[in-house]
C-alpha positions in Angstrom: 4.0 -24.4 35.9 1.8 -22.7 38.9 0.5 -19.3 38.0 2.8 -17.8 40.5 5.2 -18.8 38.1 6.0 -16.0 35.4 4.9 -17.2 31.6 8.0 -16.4 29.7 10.9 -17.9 31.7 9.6 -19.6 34.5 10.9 -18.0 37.3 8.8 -17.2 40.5 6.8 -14.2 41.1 6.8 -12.5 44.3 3.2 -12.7 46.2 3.1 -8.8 45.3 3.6 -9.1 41.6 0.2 -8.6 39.9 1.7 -8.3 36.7 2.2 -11.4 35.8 5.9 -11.4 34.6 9.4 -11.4 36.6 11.1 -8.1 37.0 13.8 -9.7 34.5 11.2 -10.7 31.7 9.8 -6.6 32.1 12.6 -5.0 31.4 13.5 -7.3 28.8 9.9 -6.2 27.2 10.2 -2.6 27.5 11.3 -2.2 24.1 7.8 -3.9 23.1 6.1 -1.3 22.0 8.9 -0.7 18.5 9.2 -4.6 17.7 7.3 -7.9 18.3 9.5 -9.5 21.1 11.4 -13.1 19.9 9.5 -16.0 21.2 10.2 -19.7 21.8 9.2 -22.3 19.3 7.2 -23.7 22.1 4.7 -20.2 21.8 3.1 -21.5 18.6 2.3 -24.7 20.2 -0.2 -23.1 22.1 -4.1 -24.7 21.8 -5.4 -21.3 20.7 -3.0 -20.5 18.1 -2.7 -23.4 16.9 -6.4 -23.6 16.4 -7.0 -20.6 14.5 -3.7 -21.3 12.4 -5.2 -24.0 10.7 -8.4 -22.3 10.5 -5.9 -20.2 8.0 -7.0 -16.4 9.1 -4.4 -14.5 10.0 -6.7 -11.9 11.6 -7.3 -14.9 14.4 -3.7 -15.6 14.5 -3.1 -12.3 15.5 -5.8 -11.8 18.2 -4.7 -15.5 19.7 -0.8 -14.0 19.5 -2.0 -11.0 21.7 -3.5 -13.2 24.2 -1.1 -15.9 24.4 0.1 -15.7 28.5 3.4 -15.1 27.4 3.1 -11.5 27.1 1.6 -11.6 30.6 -1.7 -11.7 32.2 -3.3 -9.1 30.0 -3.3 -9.0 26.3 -1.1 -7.2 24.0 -3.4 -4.2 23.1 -4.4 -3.6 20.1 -2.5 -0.9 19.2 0.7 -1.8 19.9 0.7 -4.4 17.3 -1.0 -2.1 15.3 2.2 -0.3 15.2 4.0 -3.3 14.6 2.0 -4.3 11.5 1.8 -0.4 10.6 -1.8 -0.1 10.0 -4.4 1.6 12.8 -6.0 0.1 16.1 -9.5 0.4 14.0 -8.1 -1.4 11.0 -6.3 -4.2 13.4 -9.8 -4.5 15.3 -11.3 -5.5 11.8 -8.8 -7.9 10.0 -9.5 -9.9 13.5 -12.9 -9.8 13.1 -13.5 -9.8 9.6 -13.3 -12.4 6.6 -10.3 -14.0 6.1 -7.2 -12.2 4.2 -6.1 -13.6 0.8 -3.4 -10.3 0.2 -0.2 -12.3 -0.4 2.0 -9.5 0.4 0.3 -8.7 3.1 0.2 -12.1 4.9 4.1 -12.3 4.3 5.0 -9.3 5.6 2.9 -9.4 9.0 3.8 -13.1 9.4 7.5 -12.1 9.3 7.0 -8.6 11.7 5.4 -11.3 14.0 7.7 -14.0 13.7 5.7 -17.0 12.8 7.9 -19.8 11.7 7.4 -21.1 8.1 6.1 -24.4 9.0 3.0 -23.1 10.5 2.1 -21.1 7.5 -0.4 -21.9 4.7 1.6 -19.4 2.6 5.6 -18.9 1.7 7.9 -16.5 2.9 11.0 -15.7 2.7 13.1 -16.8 -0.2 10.6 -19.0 -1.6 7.5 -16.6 -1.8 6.5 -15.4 -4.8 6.7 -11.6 -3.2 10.6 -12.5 -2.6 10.9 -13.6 -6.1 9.5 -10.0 -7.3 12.3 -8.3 -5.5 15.6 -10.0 -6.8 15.9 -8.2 -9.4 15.3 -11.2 -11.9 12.6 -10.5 -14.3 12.4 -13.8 -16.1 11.3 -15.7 -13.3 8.8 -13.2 -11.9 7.1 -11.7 -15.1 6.4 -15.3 -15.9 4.5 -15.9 -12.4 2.8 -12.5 -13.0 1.2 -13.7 -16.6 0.3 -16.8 -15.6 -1.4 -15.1 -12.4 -3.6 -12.4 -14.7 -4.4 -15.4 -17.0 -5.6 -17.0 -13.8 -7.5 -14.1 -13.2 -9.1 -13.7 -17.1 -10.1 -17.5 -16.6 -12.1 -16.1 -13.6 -13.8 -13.4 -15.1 -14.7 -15.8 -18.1 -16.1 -18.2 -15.6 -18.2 -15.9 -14.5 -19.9 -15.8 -18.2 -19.0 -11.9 -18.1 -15.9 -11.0 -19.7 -15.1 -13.7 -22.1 -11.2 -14.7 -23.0 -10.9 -14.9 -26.9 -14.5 -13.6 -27.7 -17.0 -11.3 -25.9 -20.1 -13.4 -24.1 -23.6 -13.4 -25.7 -25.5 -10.3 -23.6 -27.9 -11.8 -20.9 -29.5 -10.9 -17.7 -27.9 -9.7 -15.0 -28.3 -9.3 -11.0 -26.8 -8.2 -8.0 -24.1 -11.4 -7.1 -23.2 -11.1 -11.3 -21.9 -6.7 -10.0 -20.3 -8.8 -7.0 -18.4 -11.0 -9.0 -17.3 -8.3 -11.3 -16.0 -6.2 -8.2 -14.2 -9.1 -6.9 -12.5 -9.7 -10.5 -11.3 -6.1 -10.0 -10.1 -6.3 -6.5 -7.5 -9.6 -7.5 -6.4 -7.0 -10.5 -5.9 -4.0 -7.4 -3.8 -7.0 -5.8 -1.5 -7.3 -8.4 -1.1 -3.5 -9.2 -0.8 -3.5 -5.9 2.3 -6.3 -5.6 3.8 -5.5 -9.0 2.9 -2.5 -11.3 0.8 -1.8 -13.8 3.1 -2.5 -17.1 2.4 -5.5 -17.2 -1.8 -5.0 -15.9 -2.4 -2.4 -18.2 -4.4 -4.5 -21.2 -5.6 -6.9 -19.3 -7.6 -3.9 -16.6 -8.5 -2.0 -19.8 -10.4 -4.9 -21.5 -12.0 -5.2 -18.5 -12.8 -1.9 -18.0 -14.2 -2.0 -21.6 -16.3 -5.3 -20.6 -17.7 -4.2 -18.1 -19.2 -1.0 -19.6 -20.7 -2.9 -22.8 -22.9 -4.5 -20.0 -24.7 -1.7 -19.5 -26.7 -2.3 -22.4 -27.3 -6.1 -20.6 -30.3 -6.8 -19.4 -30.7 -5.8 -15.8 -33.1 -4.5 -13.1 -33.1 -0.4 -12.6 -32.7 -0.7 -9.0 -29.2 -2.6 -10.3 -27.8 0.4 -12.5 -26.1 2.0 -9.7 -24.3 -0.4 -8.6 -23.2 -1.4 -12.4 -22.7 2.2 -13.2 -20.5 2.5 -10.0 -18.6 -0.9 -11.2 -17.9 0.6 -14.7 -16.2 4.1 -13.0 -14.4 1.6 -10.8 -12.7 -0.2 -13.3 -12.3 2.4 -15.4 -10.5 4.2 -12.6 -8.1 1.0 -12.1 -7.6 0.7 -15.8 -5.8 4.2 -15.8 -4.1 4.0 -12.6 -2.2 1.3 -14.5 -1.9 3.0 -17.7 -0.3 5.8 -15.6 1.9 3.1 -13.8 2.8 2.2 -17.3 3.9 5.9 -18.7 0.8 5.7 -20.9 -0.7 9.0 -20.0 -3.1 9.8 -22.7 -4.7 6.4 -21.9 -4.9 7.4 -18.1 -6.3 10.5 -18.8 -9.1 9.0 -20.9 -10.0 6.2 -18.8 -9.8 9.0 -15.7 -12.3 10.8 -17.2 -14.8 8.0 -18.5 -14.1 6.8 -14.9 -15.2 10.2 -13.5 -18.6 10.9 -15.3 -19.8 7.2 -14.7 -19.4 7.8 -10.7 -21.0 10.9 -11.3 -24.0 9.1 -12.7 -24.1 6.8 -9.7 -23.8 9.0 -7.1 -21.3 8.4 -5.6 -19.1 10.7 -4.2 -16.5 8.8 -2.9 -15.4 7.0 -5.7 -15.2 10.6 -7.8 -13.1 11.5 -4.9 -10.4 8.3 -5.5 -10.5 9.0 -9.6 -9.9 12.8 -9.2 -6.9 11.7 -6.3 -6.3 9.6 -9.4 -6.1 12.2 -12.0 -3.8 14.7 -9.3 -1.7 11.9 -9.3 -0.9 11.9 -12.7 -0.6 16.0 -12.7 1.9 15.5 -9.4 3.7 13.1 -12.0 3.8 15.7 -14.6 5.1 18.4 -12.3 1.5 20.5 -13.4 1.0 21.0 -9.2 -1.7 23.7 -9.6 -3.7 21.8 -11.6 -3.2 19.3 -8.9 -4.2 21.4 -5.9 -7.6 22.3 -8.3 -8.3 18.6 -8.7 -8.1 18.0 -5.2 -10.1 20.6 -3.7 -12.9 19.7 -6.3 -13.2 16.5 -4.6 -13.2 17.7 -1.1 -16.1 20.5 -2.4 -17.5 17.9 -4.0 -17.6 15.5 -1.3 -19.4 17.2 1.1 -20.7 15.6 4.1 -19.9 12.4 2.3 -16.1 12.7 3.0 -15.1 10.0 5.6 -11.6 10.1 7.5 -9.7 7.7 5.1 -11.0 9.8 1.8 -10.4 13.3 3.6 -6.7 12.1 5.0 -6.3 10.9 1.3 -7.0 14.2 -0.3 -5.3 16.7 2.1 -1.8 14.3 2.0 -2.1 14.7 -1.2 -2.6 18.0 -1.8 0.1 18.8 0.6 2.3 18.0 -1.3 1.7 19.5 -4.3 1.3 22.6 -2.2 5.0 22.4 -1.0 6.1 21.7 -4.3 4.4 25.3 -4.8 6.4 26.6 -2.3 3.9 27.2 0.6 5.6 25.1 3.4 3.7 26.9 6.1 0.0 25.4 4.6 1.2 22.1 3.4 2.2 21.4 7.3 -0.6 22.6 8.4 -2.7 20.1 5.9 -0.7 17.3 7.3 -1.7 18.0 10.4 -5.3 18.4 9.0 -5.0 14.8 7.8 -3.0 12.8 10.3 -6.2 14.1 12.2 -8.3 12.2 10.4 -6.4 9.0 9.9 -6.2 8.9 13.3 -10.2 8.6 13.2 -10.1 5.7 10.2 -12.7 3.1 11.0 -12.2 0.5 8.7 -16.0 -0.8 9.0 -17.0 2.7 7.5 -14.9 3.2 4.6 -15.4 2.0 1.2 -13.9 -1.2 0.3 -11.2 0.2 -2.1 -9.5 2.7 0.6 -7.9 -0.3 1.9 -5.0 0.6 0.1 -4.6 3.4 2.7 -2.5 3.2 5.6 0.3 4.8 7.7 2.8 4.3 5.1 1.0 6.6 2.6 0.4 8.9 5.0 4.0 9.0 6.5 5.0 9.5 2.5 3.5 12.3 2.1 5.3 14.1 5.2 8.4 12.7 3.3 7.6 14.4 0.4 6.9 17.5 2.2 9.9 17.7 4.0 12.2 16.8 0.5 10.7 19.9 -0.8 11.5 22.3 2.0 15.1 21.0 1.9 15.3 21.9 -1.7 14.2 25.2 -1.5 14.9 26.2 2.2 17.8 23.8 3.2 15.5 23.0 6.2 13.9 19.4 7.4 16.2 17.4 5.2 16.9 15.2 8.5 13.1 15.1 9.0 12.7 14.3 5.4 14.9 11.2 6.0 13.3 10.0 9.4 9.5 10.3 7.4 10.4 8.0 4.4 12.0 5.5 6.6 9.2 5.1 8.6 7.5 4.9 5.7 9.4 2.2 4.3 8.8 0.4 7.7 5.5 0.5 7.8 4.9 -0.7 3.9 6.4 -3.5 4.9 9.2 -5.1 1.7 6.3 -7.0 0.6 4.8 -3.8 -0.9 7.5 -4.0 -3.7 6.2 -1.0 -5.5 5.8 1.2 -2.3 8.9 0.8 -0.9 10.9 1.2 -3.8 8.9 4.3 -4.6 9.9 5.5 -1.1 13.5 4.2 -1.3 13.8 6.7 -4.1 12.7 9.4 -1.9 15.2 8.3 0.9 17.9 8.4 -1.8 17.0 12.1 -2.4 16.7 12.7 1.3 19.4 11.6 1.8 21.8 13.7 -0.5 19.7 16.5 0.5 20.7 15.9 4.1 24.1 15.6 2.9 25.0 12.1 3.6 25.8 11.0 0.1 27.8 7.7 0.6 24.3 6.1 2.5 22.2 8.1 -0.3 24.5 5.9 -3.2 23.5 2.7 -1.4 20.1 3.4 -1.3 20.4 4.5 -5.2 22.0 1.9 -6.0 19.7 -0.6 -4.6 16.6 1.3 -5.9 18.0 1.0 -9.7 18.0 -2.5 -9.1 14.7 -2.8 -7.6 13.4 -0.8 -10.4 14.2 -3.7 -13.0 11.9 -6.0 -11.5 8.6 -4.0 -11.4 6.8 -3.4 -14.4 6.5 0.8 -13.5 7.3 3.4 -15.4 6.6 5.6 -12.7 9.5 3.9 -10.6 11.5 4.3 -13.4 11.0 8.0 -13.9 11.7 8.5 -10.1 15.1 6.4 -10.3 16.5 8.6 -12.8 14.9 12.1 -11.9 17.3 11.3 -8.7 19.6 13.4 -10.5 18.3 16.7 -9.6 19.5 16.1 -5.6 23.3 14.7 -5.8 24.5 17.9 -8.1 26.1 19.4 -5.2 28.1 15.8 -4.3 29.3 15.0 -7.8 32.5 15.9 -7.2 32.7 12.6 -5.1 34.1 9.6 -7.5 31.1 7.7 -6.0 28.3 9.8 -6.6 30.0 10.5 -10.1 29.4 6.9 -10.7 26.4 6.8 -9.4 24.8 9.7 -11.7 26.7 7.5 -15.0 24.4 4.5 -13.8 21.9 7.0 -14.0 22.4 8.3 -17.2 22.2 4.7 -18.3 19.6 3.6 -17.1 17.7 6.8 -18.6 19.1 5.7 -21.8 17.1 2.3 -21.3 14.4 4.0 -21.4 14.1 5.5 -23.9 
């Protein structure tokens, strides 16, 4: 094939054509910019991809996928498959360029937005992966994977010599790559919170969390105690995000606040920031908004001029929506604006580690929660409610099992808000479902609270059925 030939089918190009693809092959493409385009089998035979394929970085795969002639003589940019993956143009620019990612549920769900057949992959997807496993609504199979998975992790930690696995380790010295190796041990236990819930985390993060802070009567340089300090509020803050997953609340609230006062100590602002989001949280759980809105704005006042995009977005999403939930639609729109300002700002290379976890999908949530709010107390935006949480939903991704159910549940309410209750009892339906095979209490609590939003459609024999199921599964609960 000449170069006057067009990439993608073959056909000739006029002498004119400095684009590099047949009208044909344009117009087939304009849809691009929504969804990665289908490509022949031959497109992953291509030197480059192939290279960084068995180099195993997805971040290269990706850059060598824009590039590939197929999409034409220039490059896919950036942000359009940004929007594909449903993360930013800054965050693309640094999984391409950056370490190599080891997510699961991240690496299924962009290979499958992008296409990339099976046999290529280092990794399963589809119903073999592990993240497909989670979904089915089987517990057996799953819980077992998720046990033997944190006892994978706990043999880690031991082999570290820092958290031991039937007996605490004699104190020794420690240094800078030992405060490494304890914030890697956390990130794997953010993975799986991340994948699965924290019902099943809870014990394992909290003896952590306790490890970790005996260490600060180890041995160890002053220059280090920052660091260590800032390790102990970290997992402190992990173990009672999970012990709030897991309805445990007087645990969350005590690791929350441990969590707190060691940040304090280390300086640093941030991470005060994420455990007091943390704590607000917990209070948005509890329906105590106001006390919400106060945690929140400490952490902004807090912050200062410490407050990066990702942190500030965070915080202002957040709040919100607790400040609809109040009743003030006018200011919680206008603090969405505030914050899809600043997402739109996010450099990933300038955030702290742990706001990885924030994307569009978070962001778009919060919009959704807005908008379910003004259609309960104003009958307005229930349509807008329902396009939010879809997007949402789309850009989680299904391999963020605990996400998208979460904001399948809010789609369920939409949509019975929006009065379109047979698509709102499919949905329902689904969630319950879902809602067996994550270890959340949280997910649970949202399933049945779903009850509040179909009152006005139980007269239909479906939804009628659909609020029994309810009242069951409530029952399970209990």
């Amino acid at each position: 094939m000449t170069p006057a030939n067009c990439p993608r089918c073959g056909g000739r190009l006029a002498r004119d054509n400095g684009t590099g693809r047949c009208a044909p092959c344009q117009a087939a493409e304009r849809d691009r910019l929504s969804t990665p385009p289908a490509v022949p089998d031959s497109f992953w035979d291509h030197e480059p991809v192939r290279t960084v394929l068995a180099r195993r970085h997805l971040g290269q795969v990706i850059r060598a996928y824009r590039h590939h002639p197929y999409h034409g003589r220039s490059p896919l940019p950036q942000s359009v498959v940004a929007g594909w993956l449903g993360i930013t143009q800054a965050q693309l620019s640094r999984i391409e360029n950056g370490p190599a990612l080891v997510h699961l549920d991240r690496l299924t769900h962009w290979a499958t937005v992008l296409r990339i057949p099976p046999d290529w992959l280092w990794f399963a997807v589809g119903p073999d992966s592990p993240v497909s496993a989670r979904a089915d609504g089987n517990r057996a199979a799953p819980d077992l994977g998720r046990r033997t998975l944190l006892a994978g992790i706990a043999a880690v930690s031991a082999g570290s010599g820092l958290v031991g696995v039937t007996e605490e380790p004699q104190p020794r010295r420690i240094g800078s790559a030992d405060v490494s190796r304890l914030n890697a041990v956390l990130e794997l236990y953010r993975s799986v919170d991340y994948e699965c819930g924290g019902g099943l985390l809870y014990r394992e993060v909290a003896r952590f969390a306790e490890s970790v802070y005996r260490m600060l009567d180890w041995s160890h340089s002053a220059g280090l105690t920052p660091r260590l300090v800032a390790a102990v509020a970290a997992a402190r803050q992990l173990a009672g995000w999970t012990a709030l997953d897991a309805g445990r609340h007087a645990d969350a609230q005590r690791h929350f606040a441990a969590g707190e006062r060691a940040a304090v100590t280390a300086d640093d602002a941030p991470l005060a920031a994420l455990i007091r989001y943390s704590q607000a949280k917990q209070l948005q759980h509890l329906r105590h908004n106001q006390d919400a809105v106060a945690a929140l704005r400490l952490a902004g006042s807090e912050l200062g001029s410490r407050a990066t995009p990702a942190v500030r977005a965070l915080l202002w999403g957040a709040e919100a929506a607790s400040i609809a939930a109040l009743g003030d639609h006018r200011s919680a729109l206008t603090l969405l604006g505030q914050a899809s300002d600043q997402f739109e700002r996010v450099d990933p290379e300038r955030e702290p580690a742990w706001m990885a976890f924030y994307d569009r999908g978070e962001l778009l949530a919060q919009y959704g929660r807005v908008y379910r709010d003004m259609a309960r107390q104003t009958g307005t935006q229930a349509t807008q409610a329902v396009r939010s949480v879809e997007e949402a939903i789309i850009a989680f991704g299904s391999a963020n099992v605990r996400s998208v159910v979460l904001n399948e549940v809010g789609l369920c309410s939409a949509l019975f808000l929006a009065d379109e209750p047979e698509r709102a009892v499919a949905v329902g339906t689904r969630v319950v479902e879902q809602s067996r095979a994550l270890s959340s209490s949280r997910v649970v609590d949202r399933v049945v609270n779903l009850r509040r939003d179909l009152r006005r459609h139980r007269h239909l024999p479906a939804v009628a059925e659909f609020e029994r199921t309810l009242t069951a599964r409530a029952a399970t609960t209990v």
